[in-house]
SETILO-506889 format. One line per 4 residues: for each residue x, y, z of C-alpha. Coordinates in nm, 4 decimals, decimal comma. Each point is the difference from the previous one (the first is absolute). Layout:
BEGIN
X/Y/Z; ... $
END
This chain:
BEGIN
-1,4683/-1,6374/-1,5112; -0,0804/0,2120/0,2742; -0,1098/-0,1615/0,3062; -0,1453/0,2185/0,3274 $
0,0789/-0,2318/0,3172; 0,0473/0,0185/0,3434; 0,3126/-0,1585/0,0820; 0,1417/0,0063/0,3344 $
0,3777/0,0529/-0,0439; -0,0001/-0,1660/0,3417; -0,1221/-0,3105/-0,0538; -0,0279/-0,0272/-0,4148 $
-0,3660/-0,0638/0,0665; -0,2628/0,1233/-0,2818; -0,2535/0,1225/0,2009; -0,2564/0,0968/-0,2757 $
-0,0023/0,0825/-0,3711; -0,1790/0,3066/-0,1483; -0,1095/-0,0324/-0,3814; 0,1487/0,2856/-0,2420 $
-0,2545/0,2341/-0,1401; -0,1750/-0,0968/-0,3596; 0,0146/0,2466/-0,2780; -0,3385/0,0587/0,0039 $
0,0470/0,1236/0,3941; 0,2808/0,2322/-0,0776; -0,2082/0,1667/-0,2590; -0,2629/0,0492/0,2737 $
0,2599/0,1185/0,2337; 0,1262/0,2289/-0,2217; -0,3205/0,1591/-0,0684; -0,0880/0,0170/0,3639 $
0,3355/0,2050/0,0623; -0,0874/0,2548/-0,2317; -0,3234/0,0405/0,0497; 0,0647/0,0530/0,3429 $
0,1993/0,2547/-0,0745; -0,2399/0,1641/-0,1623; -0,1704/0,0615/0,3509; 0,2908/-0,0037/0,2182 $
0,2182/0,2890/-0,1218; -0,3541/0,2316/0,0573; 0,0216/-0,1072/0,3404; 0,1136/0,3147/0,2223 $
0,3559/-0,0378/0,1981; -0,1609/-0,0528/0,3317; -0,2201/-0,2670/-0,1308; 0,3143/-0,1859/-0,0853 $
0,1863/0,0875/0,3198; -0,2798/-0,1462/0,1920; 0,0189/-0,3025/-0,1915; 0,3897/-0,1028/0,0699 $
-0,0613/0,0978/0,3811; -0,2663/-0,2786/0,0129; 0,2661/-0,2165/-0,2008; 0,2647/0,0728/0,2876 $
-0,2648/-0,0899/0,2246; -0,0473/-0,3253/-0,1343; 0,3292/-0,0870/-0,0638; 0,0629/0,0876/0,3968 $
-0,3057/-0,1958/0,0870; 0,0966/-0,3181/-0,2299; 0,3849/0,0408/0,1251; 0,0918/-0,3511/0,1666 $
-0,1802/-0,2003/-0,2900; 0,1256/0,2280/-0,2580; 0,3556/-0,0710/0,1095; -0,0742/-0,3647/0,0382 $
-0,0659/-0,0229/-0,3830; 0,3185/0,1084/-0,0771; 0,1938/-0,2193/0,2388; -0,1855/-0,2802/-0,1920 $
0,0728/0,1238/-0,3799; 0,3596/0,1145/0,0234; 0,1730/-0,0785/0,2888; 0,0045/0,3378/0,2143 $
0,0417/-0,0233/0,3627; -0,3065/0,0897/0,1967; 0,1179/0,2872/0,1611; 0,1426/0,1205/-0,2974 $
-0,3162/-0,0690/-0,1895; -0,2320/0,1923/0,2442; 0,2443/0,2901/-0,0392; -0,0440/0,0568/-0,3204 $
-0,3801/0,0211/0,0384; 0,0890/0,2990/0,2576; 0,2199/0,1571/-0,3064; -0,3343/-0,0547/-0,1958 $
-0,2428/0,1577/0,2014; 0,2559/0,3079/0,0473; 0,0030/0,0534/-0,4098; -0,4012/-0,0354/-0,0458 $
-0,0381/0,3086/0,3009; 0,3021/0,1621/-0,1241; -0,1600/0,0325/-0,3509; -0,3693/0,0616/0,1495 $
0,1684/0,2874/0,2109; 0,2317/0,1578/-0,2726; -0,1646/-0,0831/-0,3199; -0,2465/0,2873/-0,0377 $
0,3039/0,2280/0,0828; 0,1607/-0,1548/-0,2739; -0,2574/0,0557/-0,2644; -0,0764/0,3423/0,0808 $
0,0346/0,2231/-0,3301; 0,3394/0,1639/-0,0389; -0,0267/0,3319/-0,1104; 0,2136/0,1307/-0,2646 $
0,1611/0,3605/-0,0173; -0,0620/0,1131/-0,3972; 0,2057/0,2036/-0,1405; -0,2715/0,1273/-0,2806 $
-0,2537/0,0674/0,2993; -0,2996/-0,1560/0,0717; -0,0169/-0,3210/0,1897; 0,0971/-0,3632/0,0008 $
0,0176/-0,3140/0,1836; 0,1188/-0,3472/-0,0187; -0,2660/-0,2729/0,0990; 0,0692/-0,3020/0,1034 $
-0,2393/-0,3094/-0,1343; 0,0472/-0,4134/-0,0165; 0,0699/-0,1423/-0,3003; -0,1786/-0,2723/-0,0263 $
-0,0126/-0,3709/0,0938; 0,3580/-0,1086/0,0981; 0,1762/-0,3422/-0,0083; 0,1974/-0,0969/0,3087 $
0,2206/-0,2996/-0,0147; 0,0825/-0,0792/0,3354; 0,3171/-0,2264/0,1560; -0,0448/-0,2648/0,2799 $
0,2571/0,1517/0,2729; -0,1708/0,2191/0,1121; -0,3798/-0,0847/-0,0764; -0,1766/0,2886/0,1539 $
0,1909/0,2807/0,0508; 0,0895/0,0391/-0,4203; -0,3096/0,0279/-0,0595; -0,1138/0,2210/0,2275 $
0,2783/0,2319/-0,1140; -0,1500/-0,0079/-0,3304; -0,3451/-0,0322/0,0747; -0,0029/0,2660/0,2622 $
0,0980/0,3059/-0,1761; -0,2001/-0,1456/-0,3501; -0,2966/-0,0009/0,1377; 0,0234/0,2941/0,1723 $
0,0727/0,1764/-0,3125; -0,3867/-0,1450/-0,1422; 0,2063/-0,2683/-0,1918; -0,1321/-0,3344/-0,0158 $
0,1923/-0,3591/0,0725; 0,0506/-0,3426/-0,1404; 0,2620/-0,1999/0,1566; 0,1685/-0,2656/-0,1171 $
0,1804/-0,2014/0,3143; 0,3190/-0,2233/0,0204; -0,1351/-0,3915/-0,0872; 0,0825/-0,0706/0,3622 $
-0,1800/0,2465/0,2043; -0,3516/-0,0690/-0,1128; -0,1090/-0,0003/0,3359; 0,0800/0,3249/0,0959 $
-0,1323/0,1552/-0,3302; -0,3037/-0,1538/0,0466; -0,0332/0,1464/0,3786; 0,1036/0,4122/-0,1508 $
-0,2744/-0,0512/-0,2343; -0,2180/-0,0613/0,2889; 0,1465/0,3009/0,1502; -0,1169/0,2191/-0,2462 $
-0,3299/-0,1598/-0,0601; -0,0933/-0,0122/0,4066; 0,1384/0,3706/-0,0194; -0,2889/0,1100/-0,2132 $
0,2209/0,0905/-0,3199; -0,1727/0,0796/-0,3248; -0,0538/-0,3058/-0,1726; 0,2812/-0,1271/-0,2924 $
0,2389/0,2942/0,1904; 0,2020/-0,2499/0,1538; -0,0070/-0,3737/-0,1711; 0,2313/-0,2991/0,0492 $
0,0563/-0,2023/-0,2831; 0,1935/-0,3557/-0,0234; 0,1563/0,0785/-0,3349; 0,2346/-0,1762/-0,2566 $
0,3270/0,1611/-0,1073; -0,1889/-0,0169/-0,3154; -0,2873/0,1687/0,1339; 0,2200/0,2486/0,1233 $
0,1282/0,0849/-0,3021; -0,3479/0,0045/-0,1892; -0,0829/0,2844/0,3225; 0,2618/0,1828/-0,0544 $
-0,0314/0,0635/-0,3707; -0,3706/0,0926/0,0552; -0,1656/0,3640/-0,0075; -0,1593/-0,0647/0,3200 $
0,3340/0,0139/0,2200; 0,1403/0,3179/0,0238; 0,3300/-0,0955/0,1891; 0,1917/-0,3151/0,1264 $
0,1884/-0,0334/0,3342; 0,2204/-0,2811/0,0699; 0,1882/-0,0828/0,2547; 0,2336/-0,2736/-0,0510 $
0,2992/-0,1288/-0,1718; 0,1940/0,1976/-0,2860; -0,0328/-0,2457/-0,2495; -0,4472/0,0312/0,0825 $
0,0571/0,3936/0,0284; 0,1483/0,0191/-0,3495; -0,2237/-0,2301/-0,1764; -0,2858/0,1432/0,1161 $
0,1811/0,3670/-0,0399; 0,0147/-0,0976/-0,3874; -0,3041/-0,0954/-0,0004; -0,1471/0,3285/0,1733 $
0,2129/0,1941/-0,2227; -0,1077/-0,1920/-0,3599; -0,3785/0,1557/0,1163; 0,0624/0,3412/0,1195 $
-0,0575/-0,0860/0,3951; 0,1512/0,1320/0,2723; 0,2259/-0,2498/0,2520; 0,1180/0,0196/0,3451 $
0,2920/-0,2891/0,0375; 0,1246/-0,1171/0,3481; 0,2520/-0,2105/-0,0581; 0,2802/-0,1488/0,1322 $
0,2825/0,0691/0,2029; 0,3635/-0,0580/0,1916; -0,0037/0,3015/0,2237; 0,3413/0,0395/0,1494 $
0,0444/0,0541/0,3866; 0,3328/0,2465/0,1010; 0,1432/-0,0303/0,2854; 0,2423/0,2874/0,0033 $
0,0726/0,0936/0,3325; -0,3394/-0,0584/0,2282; 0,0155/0,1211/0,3691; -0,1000/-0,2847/0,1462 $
0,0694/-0,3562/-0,2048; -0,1991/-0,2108/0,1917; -0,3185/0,1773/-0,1165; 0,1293/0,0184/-0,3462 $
0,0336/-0,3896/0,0178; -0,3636/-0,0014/0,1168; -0,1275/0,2355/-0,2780; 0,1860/-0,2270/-0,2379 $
-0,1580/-0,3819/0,1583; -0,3881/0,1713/-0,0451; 0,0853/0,2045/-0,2983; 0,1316/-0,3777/-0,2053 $
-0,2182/-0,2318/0,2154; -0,3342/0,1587/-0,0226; -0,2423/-0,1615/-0,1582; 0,2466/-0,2974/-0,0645 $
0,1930/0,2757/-0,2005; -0,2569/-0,0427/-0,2827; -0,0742/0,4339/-0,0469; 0,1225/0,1859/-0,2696 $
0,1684/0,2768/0,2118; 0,1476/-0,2448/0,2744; 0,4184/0,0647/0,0031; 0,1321/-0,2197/-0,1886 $
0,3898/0,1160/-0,0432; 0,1838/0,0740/0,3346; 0,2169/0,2582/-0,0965; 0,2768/0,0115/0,3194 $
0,2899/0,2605/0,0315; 0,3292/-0,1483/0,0408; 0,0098/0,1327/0,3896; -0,3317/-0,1888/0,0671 $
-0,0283/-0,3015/-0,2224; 0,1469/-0,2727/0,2391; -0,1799/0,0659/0,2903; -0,3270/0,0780/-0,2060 $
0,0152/-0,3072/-0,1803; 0,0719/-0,1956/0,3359; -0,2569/0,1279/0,1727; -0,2670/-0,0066/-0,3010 $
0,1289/-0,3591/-0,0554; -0,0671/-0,0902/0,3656; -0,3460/0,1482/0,0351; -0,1065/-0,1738/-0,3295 $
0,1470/-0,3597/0,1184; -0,2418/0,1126/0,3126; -0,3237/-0,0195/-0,1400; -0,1923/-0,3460/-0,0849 $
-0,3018/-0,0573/-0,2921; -0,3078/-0,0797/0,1204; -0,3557/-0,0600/-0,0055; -0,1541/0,3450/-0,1432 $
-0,2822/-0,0364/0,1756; 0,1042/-0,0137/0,3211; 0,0352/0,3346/0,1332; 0,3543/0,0378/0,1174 $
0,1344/-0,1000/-0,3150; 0,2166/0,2506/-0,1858; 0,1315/-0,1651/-0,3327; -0,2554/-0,2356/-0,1809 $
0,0521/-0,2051/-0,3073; 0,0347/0,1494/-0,3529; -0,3192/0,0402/-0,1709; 0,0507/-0,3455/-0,2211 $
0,2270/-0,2809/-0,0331; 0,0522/0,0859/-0,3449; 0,1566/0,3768/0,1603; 0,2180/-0,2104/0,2693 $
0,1507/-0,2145/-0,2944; 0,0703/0,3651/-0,2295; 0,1732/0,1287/0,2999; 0,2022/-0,3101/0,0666 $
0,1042/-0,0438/-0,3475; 0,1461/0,3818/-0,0100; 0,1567/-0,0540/0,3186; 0,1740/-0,2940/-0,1191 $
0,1358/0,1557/-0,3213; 0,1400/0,3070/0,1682; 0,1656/-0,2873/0,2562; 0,1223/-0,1899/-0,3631 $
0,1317/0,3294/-0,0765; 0,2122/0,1098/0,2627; -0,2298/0,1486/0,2616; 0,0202/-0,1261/0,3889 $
-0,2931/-0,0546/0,2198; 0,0249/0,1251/0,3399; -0,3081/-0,1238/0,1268; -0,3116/-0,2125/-0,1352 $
0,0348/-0,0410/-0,3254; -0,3132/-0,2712/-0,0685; -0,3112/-0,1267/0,0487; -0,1338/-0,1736/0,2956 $
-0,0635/-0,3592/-0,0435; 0,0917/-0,0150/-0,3208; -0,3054/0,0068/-0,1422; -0,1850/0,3097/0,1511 $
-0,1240/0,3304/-0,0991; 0,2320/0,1232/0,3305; 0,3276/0,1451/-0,0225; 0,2677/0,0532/0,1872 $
0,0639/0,3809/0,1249; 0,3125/0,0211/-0,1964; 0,3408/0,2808/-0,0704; 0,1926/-0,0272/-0,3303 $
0,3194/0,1644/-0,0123; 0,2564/-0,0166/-0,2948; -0,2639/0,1225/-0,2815; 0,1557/0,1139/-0,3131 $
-0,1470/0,1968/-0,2488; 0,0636/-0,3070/-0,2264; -0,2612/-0,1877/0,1738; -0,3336/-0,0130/-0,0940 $
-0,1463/0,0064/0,3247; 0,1889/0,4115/0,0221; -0,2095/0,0962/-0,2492; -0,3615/-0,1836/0,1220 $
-0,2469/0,0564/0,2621; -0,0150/-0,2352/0,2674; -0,3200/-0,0508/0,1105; 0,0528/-0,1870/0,3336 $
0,2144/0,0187/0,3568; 0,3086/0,0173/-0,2218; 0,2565/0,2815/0,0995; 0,2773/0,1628/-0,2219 $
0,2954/0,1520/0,1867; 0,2802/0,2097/-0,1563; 0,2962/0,1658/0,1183; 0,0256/0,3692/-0,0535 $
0,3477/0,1701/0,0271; -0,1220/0,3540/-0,0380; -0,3509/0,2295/-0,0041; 0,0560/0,0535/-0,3642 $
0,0301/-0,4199/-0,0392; -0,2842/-0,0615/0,2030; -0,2265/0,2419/-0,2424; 0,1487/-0,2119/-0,2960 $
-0,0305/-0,2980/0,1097; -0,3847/0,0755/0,0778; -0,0793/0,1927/-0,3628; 0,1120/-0,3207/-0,1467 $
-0,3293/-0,1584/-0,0585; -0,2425/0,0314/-0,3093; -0,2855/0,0652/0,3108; -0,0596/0,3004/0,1794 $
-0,3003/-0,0682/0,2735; 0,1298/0,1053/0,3193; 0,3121/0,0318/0,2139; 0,1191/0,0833/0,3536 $
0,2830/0,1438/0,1460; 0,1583/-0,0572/0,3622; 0,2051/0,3026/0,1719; 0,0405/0,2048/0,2854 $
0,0872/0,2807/-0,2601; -0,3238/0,1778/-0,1127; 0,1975/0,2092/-0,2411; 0,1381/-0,3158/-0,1517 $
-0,3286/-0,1788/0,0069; -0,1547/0,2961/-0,2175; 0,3185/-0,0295/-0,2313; -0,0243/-0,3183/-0,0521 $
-0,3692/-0,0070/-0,0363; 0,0001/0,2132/-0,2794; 0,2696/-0,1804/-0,1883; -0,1827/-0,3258/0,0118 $
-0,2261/-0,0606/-0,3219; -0,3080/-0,1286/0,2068; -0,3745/0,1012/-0,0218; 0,0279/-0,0409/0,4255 $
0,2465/0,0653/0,1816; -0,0184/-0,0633/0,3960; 0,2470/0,1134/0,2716; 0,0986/-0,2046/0,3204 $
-0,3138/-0,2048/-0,0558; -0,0290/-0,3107/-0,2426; -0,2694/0,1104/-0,2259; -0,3891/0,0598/0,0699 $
-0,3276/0,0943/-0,1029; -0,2482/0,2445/0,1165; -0,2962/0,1527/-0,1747; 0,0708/0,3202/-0,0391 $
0,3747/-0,1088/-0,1980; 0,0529/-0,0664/-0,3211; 0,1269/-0,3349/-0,1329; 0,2062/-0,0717/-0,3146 $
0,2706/-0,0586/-0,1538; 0,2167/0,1366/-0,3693; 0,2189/-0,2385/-0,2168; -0,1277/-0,3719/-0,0517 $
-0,2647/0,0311/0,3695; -0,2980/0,2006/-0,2128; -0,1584/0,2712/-0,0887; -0,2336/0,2394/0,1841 $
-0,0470/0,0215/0,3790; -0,2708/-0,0981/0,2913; -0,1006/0,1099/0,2932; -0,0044/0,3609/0,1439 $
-0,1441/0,2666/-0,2176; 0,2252/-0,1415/-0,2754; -0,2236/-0,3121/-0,0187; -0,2781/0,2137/-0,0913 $
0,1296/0,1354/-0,3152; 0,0196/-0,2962/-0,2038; -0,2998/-0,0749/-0,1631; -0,1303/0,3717/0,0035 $
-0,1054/0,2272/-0,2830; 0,1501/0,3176/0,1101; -0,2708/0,2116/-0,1954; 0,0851/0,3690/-0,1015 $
-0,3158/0,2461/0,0183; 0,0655/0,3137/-0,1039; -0,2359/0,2885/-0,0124; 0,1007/0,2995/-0,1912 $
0,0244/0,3529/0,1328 $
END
């Protein structure tokens, strides 16, 4: 049964309950979607730019207590929390500046004479299935750019962020948004599934695990809609020859500790040439053993609990089979207390490709180092994974960086930075980590009908 909750991962206190919708309210919020469709995709492209600049505005207004909601659901460190509010405001103006650029009519040149152009229109209502890591900014990556293109919303939440769904709804509603065009819904997975199939919904988004992203992928498929899939991923970090290892070191703590190392595209696999690896994995090692959980809500606190019990124990377990099976910890390797949805900051080395935990994601402050002896074994070593989100490589050689880069089967690749985000870039990943991309022009493509009119000569 699904259950929407605020936990604190914190404390493991329930702070309140939210009741899933009825079937009689998803019928009435599926109506409301389309029909507001109906009336927002004749809205003009200012009208709609105007509308996510006052949504910026009140997501810069409602910052502190925005952030503080998602301290409280899942476990994200204050600072860290009110950051990603900053990341959201950035993608609703980046959209309401860009987005009538990017629905301009593209003129065709016709080879039979006369004229034609390809217009781009909203589909329809779309379904967004949203993951609890990062509460706000995934949606506003799909929202954003789906709204902009006169496409209307209903999103579905993660159980535990009810909260924070609850306050974007607001958003939207205090923004002055057409009616229906944006609607929250506490659904079931069965409910889900019932929206999905219906002829209202003209697309599904998910962001989430791969086992969600292919159910719901059949699912999409079995009724002729189209899906953009987010999924997982176990991005590998190269450190080939860097300039300067100390920064490399410090580019690898923030790009595995962030967030409690609970993202998607956070490195996962340390990938160390043979010249490097002892000192790298010293010094890594020794900056890890130098930070301390804490109290998310305090503000100097860098690395908060995981965003459950439940996820401490599934990270513990897999760390103590890969120990069962021949891998060493360096550092960490538990959970705090015991009994506690914190976990150590922690480096495995020894990982064989025998070992589940090679082949996983590891969605928590769990490093993977591995010994390269060569450029061409470092490359190898970080192609062998069924995901392909992003990846980063480390090196004072630019030529080698671009070589390398384009070798590496990754939807993202970043060089002598961990990974990021930004607006105006695309994000996604090939293999196993999805299907379709967000963000920058790309994330306005998606749910389009790219509509030929042609007028003969």
């Amino acid at each position: 049964m699904t259950t929407y909750a605020v936990t604190n991962p914190a404390t493991g206190e329930q702070v309140q309950q939210y009741a899933t919708a009825t079937d009689s309210q998803i019928e009435a919020v599926l109506d409301s979607a389309h029909s507001a469709f109906g009336r927002w995709k004749l809205s003009a492209p200012a009208q709609r730019a105007a509308l996510l600049h006052r949504v910026a505005d009140l997501y810069q207004e409602r910052r502190e207590a925005l952030a503080a909601i998602i301290t409280r659901e899942m476990g994200k460190p204050l600072a860290q929390a009110a950051g990603e509010i900053d990341i959201v405001v950035s993608i609703y103006r980046y959209y309401a500046q860009h987005g009538a650029d990017f629905l301009a009519d593209e003129q065709l040149d016709v080879a039979a004479g006369g004229q034609a152009v390809v217009r781009k229109q909203g589909l329809g209502a779309l379904l967004g299935i949203m993951p609890w890591n990062y509460p706000y900014y995934q949606v506003a990556r799909f929202a954003a750019p789906n709204l902009m293109n006169g496409n209307s919303i209903v999103l579905k939440h993660a159980p535990q962020c009810p909260e924070s769904a609850l306050a974007m709804e607001q958003i939207f509603i205090d923004a002055g948004l057409e009616p229906g065009a944006y609607v929250n819904v506490f659904a079931t997975n069965e409910q889900v599934a019932t929206m999905i199939a219906d002829w209202r919904i003209a697309g599904v988004s998910l962001t989430g695990s791969e086992r969600a992203g292919s159910a719901v992928a059949e699912l999409a498929g079995r009724h002729l809609k189209k899906v953009v899939l987010e999924l997982g991923g176990s991005d590998p970090f190269l450190v080939l020859d860097p300039a300067d290892l100390d920064a490399t070191v410090k580019h690898a703590v923030i790009g595995r500790m962030g967030n409690a190392g609970q993202a998607c595209n956070a490195a996962k696999r340390f990938v160390v040439s043979e010249k490097h690896y002892e000192q790298f994995v010293q010094k890594f090692t020794g900056a890890l053993q130098g930070i301390e959980p804490g109290d998310p809500a305090k503000a100097n606190t860098f690395l908060g609990p995981l965003s459950s019990l439940a996820a401490a124990q599934q990270l513990a377990a897999k760390v103590d089979d890969a120990v069962a099976a021949g891998a060493v910890v360096l550092t960490g390797g538990k959970q705090l207390d015991g009994e506690s949805a914190f976990f150590e900051p922690t480096v495995l080395a020894g990982v064989t490709a025998e070992m589940d935990i090679y082949h996983e994601e590891l969605f928590g402050p769990v490093a993977m180092v591995f010994r390269a002896e060569s450029e061409e074994h470092a490359v190898q070593i970080a192609n062998d994974s069924s995901f392909g989100l992003g990846a980063s490589v480390h090196t004072a050689d630019l030529e080698q960086a671009w070589r390398v880069a384009d070798l590496l089967e990754a939807g993202m690749v970043y060089i002598n930075e961990a990974s990021g985000t930004s607006a105006e870039l695309p994000f996604g990943g090939v293999k196993r980590s999805g299907i379709g991309r967000e963000l920058g022009k790309y994330g306005m493509e998606e749910f389009v009908n790219r509509k030929l009119i042609r007028v003969a000569k």
